[in-house]
C-alpha positions as CSV (number, residue, x, y, z in Angstrom):
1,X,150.4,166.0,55.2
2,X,147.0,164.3,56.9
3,X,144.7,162.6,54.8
4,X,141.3,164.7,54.0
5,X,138.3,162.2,54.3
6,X,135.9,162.5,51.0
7,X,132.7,164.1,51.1
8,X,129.7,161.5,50.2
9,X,128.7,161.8,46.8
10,X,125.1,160.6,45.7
11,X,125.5,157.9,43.3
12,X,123.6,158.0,39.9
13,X,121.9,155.4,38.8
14,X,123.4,154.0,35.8
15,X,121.5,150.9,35.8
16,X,119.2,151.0,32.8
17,X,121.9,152.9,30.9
18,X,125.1,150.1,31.8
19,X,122.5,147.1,30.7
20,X,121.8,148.9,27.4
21,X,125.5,149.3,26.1
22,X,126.0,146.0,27.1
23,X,123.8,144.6,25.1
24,X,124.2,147.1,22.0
25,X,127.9,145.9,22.3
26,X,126.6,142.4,22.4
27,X,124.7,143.0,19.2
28,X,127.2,144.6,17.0
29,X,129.9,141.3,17.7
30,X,126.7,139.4,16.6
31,X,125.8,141.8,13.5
32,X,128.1,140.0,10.9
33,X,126.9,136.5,11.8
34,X,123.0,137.8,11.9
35,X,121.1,138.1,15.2
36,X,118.7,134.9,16.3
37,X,116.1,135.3,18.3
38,X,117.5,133.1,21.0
39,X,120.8,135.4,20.9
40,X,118.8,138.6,21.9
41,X,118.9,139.1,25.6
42,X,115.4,140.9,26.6
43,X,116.4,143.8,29.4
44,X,115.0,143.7,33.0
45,X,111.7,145.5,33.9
46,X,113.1,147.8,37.0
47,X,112.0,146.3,40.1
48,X,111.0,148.4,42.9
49,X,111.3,147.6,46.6
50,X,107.5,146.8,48.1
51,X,106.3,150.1,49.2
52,X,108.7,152.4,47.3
53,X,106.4,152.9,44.7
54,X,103.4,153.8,47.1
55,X,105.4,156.1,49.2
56,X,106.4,157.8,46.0
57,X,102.5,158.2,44.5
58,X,101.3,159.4,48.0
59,X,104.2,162.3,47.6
60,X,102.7,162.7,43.8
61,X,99.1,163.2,44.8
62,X,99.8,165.8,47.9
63,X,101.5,167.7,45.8
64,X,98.9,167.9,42.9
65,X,96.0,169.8,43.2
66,X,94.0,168.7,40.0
67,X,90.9,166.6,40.6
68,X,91.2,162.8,40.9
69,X,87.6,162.0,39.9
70,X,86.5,163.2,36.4
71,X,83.6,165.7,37.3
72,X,80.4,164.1,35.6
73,X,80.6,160.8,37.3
74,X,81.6,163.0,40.6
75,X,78.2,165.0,40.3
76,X,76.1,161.6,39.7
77,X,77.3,159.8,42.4
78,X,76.2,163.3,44.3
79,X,73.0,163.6,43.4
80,X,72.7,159.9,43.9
81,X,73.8,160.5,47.1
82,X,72.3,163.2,48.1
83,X,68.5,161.8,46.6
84,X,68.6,159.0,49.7
């Protein structure tokens, strides 16, 4: 029988959510004794790669069609503009 090669599978991001029941587990061992301060891990801010976020607001804002610049300080600058 050949072998059948596997179909790439997008992986899911299980980052934020692996961390998190580490550390839960971490604090129930730690829940009989009573939690210090120092024994609390704090969790990792999610890093981006430079650019990644940029690319991703650039998407956000062509899509969108609602107006960047509230409309009172939008007119000002217009009449201030157009005044000169």
């Amino acid at each position: 029988m050949a072998r059948q090669k596997q179909t790439a599978k997008k992986s899911t991001n299980n980052w934020g959510k692996v961390l998190s029941r580490t550390l839960e587990t971490k604090r129930q061992k730690g829940k009989g004794k009573g939690i210090l301060k120092t024994d609390v891990v704090k969790t990792k801010t999610r890093r981006w790669r430079p650019g990644t976020v940029a690319l991703r607001e650039i998407r956000r804002y062509q899509k969108s069609t609602e107006n960047l610049i509230k409309r009172a300080p939008f007119q000002r600058l217009l009449r201030d503009i157009a005044k000169d």
